[in-house]
C-alpha positions in Angstrom: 0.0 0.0 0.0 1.3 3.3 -0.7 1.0 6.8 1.5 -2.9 7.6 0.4 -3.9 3.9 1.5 -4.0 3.0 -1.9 -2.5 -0.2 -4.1 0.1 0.7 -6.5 -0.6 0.1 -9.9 1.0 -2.7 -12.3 3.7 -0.2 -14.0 4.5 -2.0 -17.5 7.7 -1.9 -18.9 8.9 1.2 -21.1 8.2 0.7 -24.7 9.8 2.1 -27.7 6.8 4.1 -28.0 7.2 5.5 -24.8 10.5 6.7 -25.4 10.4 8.1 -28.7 7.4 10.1 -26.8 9.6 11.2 -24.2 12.0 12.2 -26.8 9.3 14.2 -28.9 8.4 15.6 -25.7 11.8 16.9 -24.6 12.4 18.0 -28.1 8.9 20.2 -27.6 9.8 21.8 -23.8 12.5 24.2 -22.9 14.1 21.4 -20.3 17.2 20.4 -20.8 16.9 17.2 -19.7 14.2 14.6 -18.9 14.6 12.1 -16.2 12.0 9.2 -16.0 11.7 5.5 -14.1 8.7 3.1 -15.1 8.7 -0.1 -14.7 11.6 -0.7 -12.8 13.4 0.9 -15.9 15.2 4.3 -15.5 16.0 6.7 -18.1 17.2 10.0 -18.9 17.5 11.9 -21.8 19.4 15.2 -22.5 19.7 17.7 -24.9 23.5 18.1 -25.9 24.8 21.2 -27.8 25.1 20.8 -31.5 28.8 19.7 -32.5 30.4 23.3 -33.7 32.2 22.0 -37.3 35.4 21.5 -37.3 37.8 23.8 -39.3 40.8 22.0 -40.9 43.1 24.2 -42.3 44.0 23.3 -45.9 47.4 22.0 -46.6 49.9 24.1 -48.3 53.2 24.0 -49.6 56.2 26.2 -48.0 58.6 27.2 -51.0 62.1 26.0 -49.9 64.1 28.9 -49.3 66.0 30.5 -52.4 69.9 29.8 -51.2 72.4 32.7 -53.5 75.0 30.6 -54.8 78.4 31.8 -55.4 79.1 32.8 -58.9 81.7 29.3 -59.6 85.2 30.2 -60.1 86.5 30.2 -63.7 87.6 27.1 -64.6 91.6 27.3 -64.8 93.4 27.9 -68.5 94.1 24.6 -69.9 97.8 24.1 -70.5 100.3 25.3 -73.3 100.7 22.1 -75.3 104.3 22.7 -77.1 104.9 20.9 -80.1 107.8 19.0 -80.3 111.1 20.8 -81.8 
């Protein structure tokens, strides 16, 4: 017997009807966050934030660095052939 002298009635087991109710329901209020137990079943549902997207910078290429070369040293005189006397 319960507090007002009276019996407690059969609770049945939550259905997916029920919950997609409850979801409906939550989706309809202001609440944040639903908390429910029937049936010996407990269940809460709560409204997350949306994901924010995700900005992924795009890839890009670095330019290697322009290295000065030396101007290369003139090659050396090739050598006096002498023809034989």
């Amino acid at each position: 017997m319960t507090q007002n002298g009276k019996k407690p009635a059969k609770e049945e087991p939550l259905t997916l009807e029920d919950v997609q109710k409850l979801v409906t329901m939550l989706d309809k209020s202001g609440l944040a966050e639903l908390e429910v137990e029937m049936g010996g079943a407990h269940l809460r549902l709560a409204k997350t934030a949306p994901a924010a997207p995700v900005a992924h910078a795009a890839p890009f290429l670095v330019p290697a660095a322009h290295v000065a070369h030396a101007p290369a040293a003139p090659a050396p005189a090739p050598a006096a052939v002498h023809a034989p006397a």
